[in-house]
N, C-alpha and C positions, 0 to 999 in steps of 0.2 A: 268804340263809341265813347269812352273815356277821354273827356278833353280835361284840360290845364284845372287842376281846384284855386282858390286862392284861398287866404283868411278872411277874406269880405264873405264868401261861400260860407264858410264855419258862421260868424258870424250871422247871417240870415237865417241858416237854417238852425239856429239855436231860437230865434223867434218863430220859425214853423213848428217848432218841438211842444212850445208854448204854446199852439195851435191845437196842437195836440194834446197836450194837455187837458186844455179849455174842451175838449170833446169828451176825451177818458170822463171827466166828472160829471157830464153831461148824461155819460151811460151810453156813447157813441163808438162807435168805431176810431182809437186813437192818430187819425189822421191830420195833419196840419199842414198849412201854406201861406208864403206870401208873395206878392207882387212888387219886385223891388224896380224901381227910375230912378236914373238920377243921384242914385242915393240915398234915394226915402222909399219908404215903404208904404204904395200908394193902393193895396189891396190885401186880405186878410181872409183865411178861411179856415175852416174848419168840419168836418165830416158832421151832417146835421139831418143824415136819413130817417131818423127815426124823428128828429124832432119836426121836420118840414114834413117827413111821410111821403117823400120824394127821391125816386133812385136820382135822381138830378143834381143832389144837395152833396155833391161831394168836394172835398176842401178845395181843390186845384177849380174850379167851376165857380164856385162862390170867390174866391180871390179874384178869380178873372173876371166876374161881374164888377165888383166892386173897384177894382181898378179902370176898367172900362167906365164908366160910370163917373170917376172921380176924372178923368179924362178926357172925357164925351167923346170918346173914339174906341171903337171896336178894335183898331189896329195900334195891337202893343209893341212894334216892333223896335222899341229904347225898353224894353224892360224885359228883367228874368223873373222864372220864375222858379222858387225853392219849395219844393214838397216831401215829406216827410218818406213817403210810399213809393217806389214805382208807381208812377199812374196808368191807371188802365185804359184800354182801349177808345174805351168814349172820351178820357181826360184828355190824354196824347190829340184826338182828333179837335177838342176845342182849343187847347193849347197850340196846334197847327193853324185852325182857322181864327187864331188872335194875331196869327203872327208872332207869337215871342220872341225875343231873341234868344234866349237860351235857357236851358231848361237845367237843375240841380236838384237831385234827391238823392234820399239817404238810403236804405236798402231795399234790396228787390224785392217782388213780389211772381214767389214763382207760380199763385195761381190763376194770375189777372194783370202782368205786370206785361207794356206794351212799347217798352224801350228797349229790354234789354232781355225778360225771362220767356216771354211767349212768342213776343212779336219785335220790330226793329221797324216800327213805323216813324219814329224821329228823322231815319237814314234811308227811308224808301224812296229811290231813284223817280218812282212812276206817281210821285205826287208831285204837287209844284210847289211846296214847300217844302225843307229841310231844317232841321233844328239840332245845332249842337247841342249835345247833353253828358254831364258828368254826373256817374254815378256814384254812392258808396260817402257822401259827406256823413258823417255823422251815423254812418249805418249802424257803427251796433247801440248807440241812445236810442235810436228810431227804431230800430228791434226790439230793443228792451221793452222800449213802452208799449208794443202790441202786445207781446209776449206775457207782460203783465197783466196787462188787459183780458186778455182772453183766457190765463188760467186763474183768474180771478171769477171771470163768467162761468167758465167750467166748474168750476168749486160750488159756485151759486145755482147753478142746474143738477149738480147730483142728485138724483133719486134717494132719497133714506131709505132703508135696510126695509121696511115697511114697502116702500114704495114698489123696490127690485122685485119684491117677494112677496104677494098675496097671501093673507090672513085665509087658511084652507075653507076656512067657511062663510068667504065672502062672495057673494052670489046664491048662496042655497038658499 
């Protein structure tokens, strides 16, 4: 599933990172994306489930809006798209039903990832679209920054010592 990277690749997904970014601070799930044509980058997104309150709000979906939109066509098939994460199964099938032409992300996701760790829906014969996809640009920045993320969350959820351990006389 590993097709051809370029430095244009690097490139975009150094503004999806920034996508992600713009989410970490947010308190979101550090995921980012963009919608590049042409040359420009004509859609942008960012992981915003908590802030929309919406499983729908995921970066790869909100860039494809937004490109669509700046477009006024549903069918993206002059544009890639660069996302920080493996996209998961729902991303992969809007990303399919955009038409992309080509799909670029940074590292996998082996609990939800639908390119390459769970599922190989990009390259599934028994769809009527197909999508090349390169994996692995920028994977370990894109790692990092979950990685950070989340044991930063973990830190902030700890239980105090109080917490793990009941004061024996509470409840009596």
């Amino acid at each position: 599933m590993n097709h051809p990277r370029t430095d244009i690749d690097v490139s975009y997904m150094r503004l999806a990172l920034d996508e992600g970014r713009k989410a970490a601070e947010e308190g979101e799930v550090p995921v980012g994306a963009v919608v590049a044509c042409q040359g420009e980058v004509i859609g942008r997104g960012h992981n915003q489930r908590e802030t929309q309150q919406s499983p729908l709000a995921h970066a790869e979906i909100l860039a494809i809006q937004e490109a669509s939109s700046r477009l006024r066509n549903w069918r993206l098939s002059e544009c890639d798209l660069y996302v920080t994460l493996e996209p998961c199964v729902m991303c992969v099938g809007a990303i399919l039903q955009a038409r992309i032409r080509r799909l670029v992300f940074g590292c996998l996701d082996a609990k939800a990832g639908a390119v390459e760790s769970l599922f190989a829906l990009c390259d599934d014969a028994r769809l009527n679209h197909r999508l090349p996809a390169a994996g692995g640009v920028l994977a370990r920045e894109s790692a990092d920054l979950l990685g950070r993320f989340f044991k930063a969350l973990r830190e902030t959820k700890k239980p105090s010592s109080a917490e793990r351990w009941p004061s024996p006389v509470e409840g009596a």
